[in-house]
C-alpha positions as CSV (number, residue, x, y, z in Angstrom):
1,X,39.2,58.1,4.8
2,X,37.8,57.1,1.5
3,X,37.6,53.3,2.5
4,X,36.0,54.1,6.1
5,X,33.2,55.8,4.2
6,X,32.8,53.0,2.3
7,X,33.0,50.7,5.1
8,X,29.8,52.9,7.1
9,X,27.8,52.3,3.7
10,X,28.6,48.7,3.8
11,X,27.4,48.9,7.9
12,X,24.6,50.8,7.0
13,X,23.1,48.1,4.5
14,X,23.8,45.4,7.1
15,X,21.9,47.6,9.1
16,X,19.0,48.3,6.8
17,X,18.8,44.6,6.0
18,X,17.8,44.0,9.9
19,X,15.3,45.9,10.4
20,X,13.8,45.3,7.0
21,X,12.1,42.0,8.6
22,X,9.9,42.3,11.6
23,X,12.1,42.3,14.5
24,X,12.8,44.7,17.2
25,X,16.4,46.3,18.6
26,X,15.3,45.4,22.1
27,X,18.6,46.9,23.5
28,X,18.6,50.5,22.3
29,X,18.1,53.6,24.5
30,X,18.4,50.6,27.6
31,X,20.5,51.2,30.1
32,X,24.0,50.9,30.2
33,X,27.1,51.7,32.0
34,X,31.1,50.4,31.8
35,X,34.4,50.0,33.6
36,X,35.5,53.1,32.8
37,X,35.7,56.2,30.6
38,X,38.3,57.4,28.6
39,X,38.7,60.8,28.8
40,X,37.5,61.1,25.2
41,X,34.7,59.0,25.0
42,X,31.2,59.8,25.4
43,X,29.3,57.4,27.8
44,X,28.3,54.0,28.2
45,X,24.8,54.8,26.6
46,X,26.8,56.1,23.3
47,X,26.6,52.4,22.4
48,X,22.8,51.7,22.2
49,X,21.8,54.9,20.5
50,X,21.4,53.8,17.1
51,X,23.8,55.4,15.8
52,X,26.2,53.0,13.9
53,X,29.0,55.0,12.0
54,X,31.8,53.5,12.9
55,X,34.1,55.4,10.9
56,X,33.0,58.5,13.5
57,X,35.8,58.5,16.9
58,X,33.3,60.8,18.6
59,X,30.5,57.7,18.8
60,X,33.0,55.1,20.1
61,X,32.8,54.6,23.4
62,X,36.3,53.7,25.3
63,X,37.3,52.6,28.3
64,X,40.8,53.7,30.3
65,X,43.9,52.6,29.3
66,X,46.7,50.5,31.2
67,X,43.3,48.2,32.8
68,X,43.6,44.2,33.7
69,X,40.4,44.5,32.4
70,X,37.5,46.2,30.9
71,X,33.5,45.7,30.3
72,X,30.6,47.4,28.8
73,X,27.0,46.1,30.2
74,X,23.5,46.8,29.0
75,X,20.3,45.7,31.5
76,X,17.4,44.8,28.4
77,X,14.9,45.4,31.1
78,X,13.1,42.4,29.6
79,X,14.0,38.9,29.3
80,X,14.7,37.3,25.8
81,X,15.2,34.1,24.3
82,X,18.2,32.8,22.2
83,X,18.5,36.8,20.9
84,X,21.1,37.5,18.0
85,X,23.8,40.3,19.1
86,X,25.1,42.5,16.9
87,X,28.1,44.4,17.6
88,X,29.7,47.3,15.3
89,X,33.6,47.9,16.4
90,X,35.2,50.8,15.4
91,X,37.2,51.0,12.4
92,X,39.8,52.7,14.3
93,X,42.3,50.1,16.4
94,X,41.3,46.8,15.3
95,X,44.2,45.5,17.4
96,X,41.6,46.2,20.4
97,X,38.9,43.4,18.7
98,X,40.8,40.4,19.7
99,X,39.9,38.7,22.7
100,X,36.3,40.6,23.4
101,X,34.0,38.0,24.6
102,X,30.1,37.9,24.9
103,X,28.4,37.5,28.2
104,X,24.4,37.0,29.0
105,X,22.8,36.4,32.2
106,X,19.4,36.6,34.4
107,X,20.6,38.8,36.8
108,X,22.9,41.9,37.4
109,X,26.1,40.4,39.4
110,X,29.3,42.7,39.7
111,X,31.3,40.2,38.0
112,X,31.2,40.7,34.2
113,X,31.7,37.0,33.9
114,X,28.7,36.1,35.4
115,X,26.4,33.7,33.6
116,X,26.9,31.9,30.3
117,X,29.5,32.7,27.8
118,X,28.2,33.5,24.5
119,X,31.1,34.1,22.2
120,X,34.9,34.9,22.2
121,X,37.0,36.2,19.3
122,X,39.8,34.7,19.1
123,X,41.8,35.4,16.0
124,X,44.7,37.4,15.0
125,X,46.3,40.3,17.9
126,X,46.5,42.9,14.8
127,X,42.7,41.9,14.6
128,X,43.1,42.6,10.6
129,X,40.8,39.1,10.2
130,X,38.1,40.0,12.5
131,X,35.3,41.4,10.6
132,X,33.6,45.1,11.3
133,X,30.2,43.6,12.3
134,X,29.9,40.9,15.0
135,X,26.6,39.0,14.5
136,X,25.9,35.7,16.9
137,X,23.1,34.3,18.5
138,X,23.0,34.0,22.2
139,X,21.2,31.1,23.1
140,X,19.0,30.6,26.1
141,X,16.9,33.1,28.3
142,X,18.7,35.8,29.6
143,X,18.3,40.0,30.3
144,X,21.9,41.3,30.8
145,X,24.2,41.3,28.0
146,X,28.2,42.0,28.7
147,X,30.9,42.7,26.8
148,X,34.7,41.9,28.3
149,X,38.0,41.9,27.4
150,X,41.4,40.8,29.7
151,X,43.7,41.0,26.4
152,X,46.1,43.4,25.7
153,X,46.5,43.6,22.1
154,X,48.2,47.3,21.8
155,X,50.5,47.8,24.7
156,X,47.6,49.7,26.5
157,X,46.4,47.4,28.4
158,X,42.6,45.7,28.1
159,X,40.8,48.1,26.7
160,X,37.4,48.3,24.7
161,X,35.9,50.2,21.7
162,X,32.6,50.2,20.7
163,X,30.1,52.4,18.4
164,X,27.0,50.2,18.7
165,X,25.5,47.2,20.8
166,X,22.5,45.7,19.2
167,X,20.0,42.8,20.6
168,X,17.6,41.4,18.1
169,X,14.4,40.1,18.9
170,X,11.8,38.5,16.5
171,X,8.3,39.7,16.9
172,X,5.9,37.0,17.7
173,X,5.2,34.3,14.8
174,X,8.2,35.1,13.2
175,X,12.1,34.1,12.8
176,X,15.3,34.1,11.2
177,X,18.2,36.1,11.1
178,X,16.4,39.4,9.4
179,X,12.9,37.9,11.2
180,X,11.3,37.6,7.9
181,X,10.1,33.9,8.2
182,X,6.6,32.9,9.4
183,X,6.2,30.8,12.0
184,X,3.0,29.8,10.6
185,X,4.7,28.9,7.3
186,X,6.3,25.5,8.7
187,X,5.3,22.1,8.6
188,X,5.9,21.0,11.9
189,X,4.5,17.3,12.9
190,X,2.6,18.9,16.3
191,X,1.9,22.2,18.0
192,X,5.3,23.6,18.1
193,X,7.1,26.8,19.3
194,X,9.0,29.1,16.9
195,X,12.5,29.0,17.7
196,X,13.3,32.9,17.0
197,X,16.8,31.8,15.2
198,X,15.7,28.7,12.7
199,X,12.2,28.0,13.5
200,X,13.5,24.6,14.7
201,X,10.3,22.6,14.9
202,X,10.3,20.4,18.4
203,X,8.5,17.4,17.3
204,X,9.9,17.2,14.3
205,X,8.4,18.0,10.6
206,X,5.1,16.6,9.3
207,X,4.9,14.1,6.5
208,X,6.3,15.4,3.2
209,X,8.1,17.9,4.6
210,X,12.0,18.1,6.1
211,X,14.8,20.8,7.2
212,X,15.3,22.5,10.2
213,X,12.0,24.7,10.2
214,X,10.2,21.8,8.2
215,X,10.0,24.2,5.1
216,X,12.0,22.1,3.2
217,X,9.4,19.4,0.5
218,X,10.6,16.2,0.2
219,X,12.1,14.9,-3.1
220,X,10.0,12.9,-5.5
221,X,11.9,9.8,-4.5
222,X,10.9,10.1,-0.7
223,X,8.4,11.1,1.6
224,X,6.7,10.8,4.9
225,X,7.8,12.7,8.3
226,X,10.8,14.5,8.0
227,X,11.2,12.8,4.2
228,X,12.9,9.7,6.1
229,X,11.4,6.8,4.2
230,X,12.1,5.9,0.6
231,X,9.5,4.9,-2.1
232,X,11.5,1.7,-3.5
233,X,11.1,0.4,0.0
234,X,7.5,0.0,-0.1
235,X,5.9,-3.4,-0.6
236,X,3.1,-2.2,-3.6
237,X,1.6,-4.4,-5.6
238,X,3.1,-2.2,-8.7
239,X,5.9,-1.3,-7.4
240,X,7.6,2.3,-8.4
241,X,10.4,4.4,-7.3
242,X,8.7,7.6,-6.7
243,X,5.6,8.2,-4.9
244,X,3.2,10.7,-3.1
245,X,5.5,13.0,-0.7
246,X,3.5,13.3,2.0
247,X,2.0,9.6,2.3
248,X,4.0,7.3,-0.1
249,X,0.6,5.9,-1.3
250,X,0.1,2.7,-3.4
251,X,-2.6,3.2,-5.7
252,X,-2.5,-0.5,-6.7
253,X,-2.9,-1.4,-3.0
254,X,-0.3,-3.9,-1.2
255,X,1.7,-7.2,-2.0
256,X,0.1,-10.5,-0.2
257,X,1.0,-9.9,3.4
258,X,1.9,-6.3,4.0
259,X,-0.7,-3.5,4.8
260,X,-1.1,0.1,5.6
261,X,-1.3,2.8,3.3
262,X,1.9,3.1,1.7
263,X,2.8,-1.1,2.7
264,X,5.2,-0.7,4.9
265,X,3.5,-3.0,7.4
266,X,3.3,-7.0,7.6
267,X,0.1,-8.4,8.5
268,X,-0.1,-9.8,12.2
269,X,-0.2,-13.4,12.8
270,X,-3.9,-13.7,12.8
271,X,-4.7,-11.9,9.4
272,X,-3.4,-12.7,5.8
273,X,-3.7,-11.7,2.0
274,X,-3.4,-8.4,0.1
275,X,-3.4,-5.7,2.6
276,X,-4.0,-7.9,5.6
277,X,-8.2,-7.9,4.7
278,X,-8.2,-11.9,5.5
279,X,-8.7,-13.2,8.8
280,X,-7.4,-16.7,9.4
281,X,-10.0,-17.8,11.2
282,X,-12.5,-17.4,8.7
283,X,-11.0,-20.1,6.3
284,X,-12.8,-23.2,6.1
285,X,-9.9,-25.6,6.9
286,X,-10.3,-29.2,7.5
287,X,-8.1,-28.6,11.0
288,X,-9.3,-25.1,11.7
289,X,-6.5,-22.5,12.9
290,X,-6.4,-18.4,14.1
291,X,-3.0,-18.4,12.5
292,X,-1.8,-18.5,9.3
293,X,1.0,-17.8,6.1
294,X,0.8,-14.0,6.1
295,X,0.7,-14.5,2.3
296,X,-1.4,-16.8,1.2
297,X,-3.4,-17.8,4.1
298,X,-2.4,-21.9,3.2
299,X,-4.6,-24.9,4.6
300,X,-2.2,-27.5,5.1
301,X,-4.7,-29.9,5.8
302,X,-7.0,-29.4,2.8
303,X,-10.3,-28.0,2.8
304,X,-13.8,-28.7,4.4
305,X,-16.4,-30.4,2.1
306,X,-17.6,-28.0,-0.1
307,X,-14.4,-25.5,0.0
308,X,-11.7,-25.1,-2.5
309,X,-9.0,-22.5,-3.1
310,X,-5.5,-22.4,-0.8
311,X,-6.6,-20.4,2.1
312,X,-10.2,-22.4,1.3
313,X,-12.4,-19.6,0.9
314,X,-13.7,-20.5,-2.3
315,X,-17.0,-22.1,-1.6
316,X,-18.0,-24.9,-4.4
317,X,-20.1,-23.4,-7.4
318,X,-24.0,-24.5,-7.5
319,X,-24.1,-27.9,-9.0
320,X,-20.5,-29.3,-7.6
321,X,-19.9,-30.8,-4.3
322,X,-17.2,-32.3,-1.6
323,X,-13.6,-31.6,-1.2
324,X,-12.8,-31.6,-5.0
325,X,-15.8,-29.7,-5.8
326,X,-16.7,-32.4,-7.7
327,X,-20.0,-32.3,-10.2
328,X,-23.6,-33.5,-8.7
329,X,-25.3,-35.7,-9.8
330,X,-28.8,-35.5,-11.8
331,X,-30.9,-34.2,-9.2
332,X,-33.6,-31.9,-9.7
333,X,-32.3,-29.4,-7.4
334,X,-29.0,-28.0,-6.5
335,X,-27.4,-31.0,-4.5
336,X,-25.9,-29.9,-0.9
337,X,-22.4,-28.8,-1.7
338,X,-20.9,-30.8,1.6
339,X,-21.9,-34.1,0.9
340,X,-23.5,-34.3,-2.6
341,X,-26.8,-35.1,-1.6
342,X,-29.9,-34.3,-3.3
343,X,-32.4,-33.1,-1.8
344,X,-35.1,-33.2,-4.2
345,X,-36.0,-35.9,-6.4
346,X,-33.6,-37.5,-9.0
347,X,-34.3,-36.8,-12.6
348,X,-35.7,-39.7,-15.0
349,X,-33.1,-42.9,-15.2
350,X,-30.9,-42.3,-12.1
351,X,-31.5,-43.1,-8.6
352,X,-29.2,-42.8,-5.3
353,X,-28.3,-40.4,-2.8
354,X,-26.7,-38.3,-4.8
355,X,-28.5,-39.8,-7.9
356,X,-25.7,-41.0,-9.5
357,X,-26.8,-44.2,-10.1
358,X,-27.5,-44.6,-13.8
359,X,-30.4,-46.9,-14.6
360,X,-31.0,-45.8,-18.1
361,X,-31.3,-48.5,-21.0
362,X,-28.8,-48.4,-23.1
363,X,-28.9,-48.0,-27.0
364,X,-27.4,-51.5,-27.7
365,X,-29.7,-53.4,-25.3
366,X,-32.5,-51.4,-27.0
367,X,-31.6,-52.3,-30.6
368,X,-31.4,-56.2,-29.5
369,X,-34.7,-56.1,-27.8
370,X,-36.3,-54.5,-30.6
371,X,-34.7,-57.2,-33.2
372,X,-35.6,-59.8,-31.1
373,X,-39.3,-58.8,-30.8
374,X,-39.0,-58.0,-34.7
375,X,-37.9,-61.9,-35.0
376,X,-40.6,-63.7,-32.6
377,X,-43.2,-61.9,-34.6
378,X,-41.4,-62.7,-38.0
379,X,-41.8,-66.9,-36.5
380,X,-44.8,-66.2,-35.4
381,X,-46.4,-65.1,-38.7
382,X,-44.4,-67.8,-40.4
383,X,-45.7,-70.7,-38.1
384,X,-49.6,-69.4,-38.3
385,X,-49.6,-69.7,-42.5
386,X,-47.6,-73.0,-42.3
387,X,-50.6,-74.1,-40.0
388,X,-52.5,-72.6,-42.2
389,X,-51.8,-74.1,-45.1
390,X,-51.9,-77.8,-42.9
391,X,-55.3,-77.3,-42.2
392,X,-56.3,-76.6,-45.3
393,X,-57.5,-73.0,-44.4
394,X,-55.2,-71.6,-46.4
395,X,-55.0,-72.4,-50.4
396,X,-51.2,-72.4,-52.3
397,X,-52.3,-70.9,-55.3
398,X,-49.3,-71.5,-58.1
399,X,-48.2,-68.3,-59.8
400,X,-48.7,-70.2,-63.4
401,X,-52.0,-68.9,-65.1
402,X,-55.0,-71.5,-65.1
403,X,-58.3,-70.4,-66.1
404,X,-60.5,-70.3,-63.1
405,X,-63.2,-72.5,-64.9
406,X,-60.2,-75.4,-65.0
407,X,-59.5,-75.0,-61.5
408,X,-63.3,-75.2,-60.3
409,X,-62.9,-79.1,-62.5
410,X,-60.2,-79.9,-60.0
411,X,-62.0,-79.0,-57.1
412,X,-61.7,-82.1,-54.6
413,X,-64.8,-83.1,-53.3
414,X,-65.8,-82.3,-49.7
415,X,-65.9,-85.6,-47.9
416,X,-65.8,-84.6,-44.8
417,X,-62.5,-85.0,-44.4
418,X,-59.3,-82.9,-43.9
419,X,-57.0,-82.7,-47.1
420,X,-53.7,-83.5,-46.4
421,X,-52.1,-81.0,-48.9
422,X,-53.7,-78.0,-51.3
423,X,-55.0,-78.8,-54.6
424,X,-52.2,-78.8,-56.8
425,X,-49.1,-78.8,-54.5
426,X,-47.2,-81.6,-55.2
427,X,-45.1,-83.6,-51.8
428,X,-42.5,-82.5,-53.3
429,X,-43.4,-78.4,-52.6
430,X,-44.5,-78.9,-49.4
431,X,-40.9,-81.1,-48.9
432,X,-39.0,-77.7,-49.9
433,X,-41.3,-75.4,-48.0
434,X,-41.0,-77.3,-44.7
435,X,-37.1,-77.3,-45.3
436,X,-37.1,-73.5,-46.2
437,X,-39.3,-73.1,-42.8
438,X,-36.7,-75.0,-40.7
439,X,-33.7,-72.7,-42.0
440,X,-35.7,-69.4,-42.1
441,X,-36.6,-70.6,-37.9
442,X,-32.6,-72.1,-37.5
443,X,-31.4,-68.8,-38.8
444,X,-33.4,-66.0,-37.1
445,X,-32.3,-67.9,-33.8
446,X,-28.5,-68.5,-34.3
447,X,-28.9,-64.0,-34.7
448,X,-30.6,-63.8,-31.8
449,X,-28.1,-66.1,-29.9
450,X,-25.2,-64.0,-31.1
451,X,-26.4,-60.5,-30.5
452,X,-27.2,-62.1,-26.6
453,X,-23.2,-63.2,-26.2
454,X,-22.3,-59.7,-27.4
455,X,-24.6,-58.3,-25.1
């Protein structure tokens, strides 16, 4: 007797654990009625007055003896959904557990099988391995809960012995097997209803979030609806195994040619570039095209004039020009970056379109002009005191020292006529200054004549 006392306590806690949470015994003090009555037993009603002390003969209820078969009904007078069952056998005959089966249904039919089949147990005849307390879940909607039994475990016949029947409902916005979860508490991906047993979430969980009643976070390593997708997979531009649970975020944005928020996505035929911002047709190709590389957004053809980069988005910087971008020339004003063109007025020394056209003087031609005009003047100078000198205009003085008063004695007379040499200059000076003359004249031109072939 000392382990069936035990065994109530252990009843009793399973008991006190129940109806710790928030959910109600919807079958006790229902209606109930069974096959038969052994002589002993109190009623049918004995079982849903909730009263579970199993070790007690006096609260079993019993049906006859030496029966094909015998059932136990109770009418819920409401209709529940997928409802746990909890049934208390007694301790006394466990040979009489084996073989009881679980019956639920929408109506009251005289045949105990009627509806769906809930449970059997089916273990050993001397029922030693069939646990005190019965605790399933009867799925579906249903009122009328039966219990039945054909087997004959004892040599009595079918017979049935109960001390408590039990039906468990959650109270609304809760669940579980004690009814202590919160509906509210999921993570459900859309309006959902709260399956009394696990919460199951219909549509699935919402992002971050996994498990049956979506409670569940996902690991650091994945993320997104129902944790399915992993963070490696992702296409960021710095890529990293772990990520943001709920939307696998990269904070570096996307590789060339993949969008959305966590890059998961390639760009559509029409758009191109880091996260798909690039629209094809907004290049400046030379053959223009709505498609394009996903990646890089590639011209085949080259650019328009003016345009530079692959994808030719790059417009040319002020002062360059043309395909290559090339530099403009010396205009005024920024030339037009298609063609080159200036449209201003070209700075001092060029000229052209694009004024390109150098017209400058160089250094070199301006140091032979200048020697050249230094020469000319050099003969010209030279040539005027020769015919100087001729005409008799011009006096050679000697550089010896003579005392004016002897040179005033020398003095030629003035006939009237033109001397044909200075005072004093022998032919023989004026020989050696014409021939110094001639070679001063032969030399400055045989310079000029070579700096004109190098030129």
């Amino acid at each position: 007797m000392a382990g069936v006392g035990v065994l109530g306590v252990v009843v009793l806690v399973g008991w006190i654990q129940l109806t710790s949470g928030t959910g109600t015994n919807v079958a006790q003090n229902k209606p109930a009625w069974m096959s038969s009555v052994f002589w002993s037993s109190p009623p049918a009603s004995a079982a849903v007055d909730g009263v579970i002390l199993a070790h007690e003969f006096n609260y079993s209820v019993v049906t006859n003896t030496r029966q094909q078969s015998a059932w136990w009904k109770v009418d819920l007078q409401t209709q529940v959904q997928s409802a746990r069952v909890t049934l208390y056998f007694s301790t006394f005959y466990k040979k009489r557990r084996n073989g009881v089966q679980l019956y639920t249904s929408i109506t009251n039919s005289a045949d105990p099988k009627e509806g769906n089949l809930c449970h059997s147990v089916t273990e050993r005849a001397d029922g030693t391995d069939i646990p005190d307390v019965l605790s399933v879940t009867c799925h579906g909607t249903w009122r009328y809960l039966t219990v039945y039994t054909e087997t004959d475990n004892d040599g009595y016949g079918a017979v049935l012995q109960l001390v408590e029947v039990q039906v468990w409902i959650c109270a609304s916005g809760y669940y579980g097997s004690n009814c202590d979860q919160s509906c509210a508490a999921r993570h459900c991906k859309s309006d959902s209803n709260c399956d009394v047993i696990g919460g199951l979430c219909d549509g699935g969980c919402a992002a971050g979030y996994q498990g049956t009643d979506c409670t569940q976070a996902c690991t650091s390593v994945m993320y997104g609806p129902n944790c399915a997708n992993n963070c490696s997979s992702r296409h960021c531009k710095t890529p990293s195994s772990t990520c943001d649970r709920v939307t696998g975020q990269c904070p570096g944005g996307c590789e060339d040619g993949w969008t959305e928020i966590d890059c998961s996505k390639t760009c559509t035929s029409v758009m191109y570039g880091p996260n798909c911002t690039s629209n094809c047709s907004s290049r400046h190709c030379k053959t223009p095209s709505s498609t394009c590389d996903r990646v890089t957004g590639q011209c085949t053809d080259g650019c328009e004039d003016g345009w530079t980069e692959t994808d030719c988005s790059g417009k040319c910087k002020p002062g360059t020009y043309g395909r290559d971008c090339s530099r403009c020339g010396h205009c005024d004003v920024t030339c037009n970056y298609g063609d080159g063109r200036c449209p201003g007025e070209c700075l001092d020394g060029f000229t052209g379109d694009r004024c390109d056209v150098d017209v400058r003087v160089s250094p070199v031609t301006t140091g032979v002009i200048g020697g050249a005009i230094g020469i000319a003047v050099m003969l010209l100078i030279s040539g005027l005191m020769i015919w100087l000198l001729k005409s008799g205009r011009l006096k050679w003085i000697p550089t010896t020292t003579t005392d004016p008063q002897e040179l005033r004695k020398t003095d030629t007379p003035n006939t009237g006529e033109m001397p044909t040499h200075a005072p004093d200059v022998k032919d023989q000076d004026y020989t050696e200054l014409n021939e110094f003359t001639r070679e001063k004249e032969q030399s400055l031109y045989n310079v000029i004549q070579n700096e004109n072939n190098q030129i």
